[in-house]
matplotlib code that plots the C-alpha trace (Angstrom):
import matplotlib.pyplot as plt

x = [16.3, 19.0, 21.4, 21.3, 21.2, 21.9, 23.3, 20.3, 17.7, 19.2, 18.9, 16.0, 14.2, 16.4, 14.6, 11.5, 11.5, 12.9, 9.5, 7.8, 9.3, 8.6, 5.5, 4.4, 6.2, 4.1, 0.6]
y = [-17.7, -14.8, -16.9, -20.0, -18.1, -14.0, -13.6, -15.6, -14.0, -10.2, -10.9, -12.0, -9.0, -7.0, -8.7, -8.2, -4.7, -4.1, -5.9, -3.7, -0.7, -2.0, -2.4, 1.0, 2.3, 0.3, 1.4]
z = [3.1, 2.9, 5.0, 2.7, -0.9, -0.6, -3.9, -5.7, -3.4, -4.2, -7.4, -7.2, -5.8, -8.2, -11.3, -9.6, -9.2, -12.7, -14.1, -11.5, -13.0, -16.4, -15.9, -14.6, -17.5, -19.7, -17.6]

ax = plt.figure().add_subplot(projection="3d")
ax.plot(x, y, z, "-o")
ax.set_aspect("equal")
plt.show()
């Protein structure tokens, strides 16, 4: 998956653990 999109899949995983963090916030 890396090999055939990095940049989208970093991103990716960098959204996610921005929700993550929002979300504990939020709790």
């Amino acid at each position: 998956v890396q090999s055939l999109f990095p940049d989208q899949f970093n991103q990716l995983m960098q959204d996610l653990r921005q929700i993550a963090v929002a979300v504990d916030r939020e709790i």
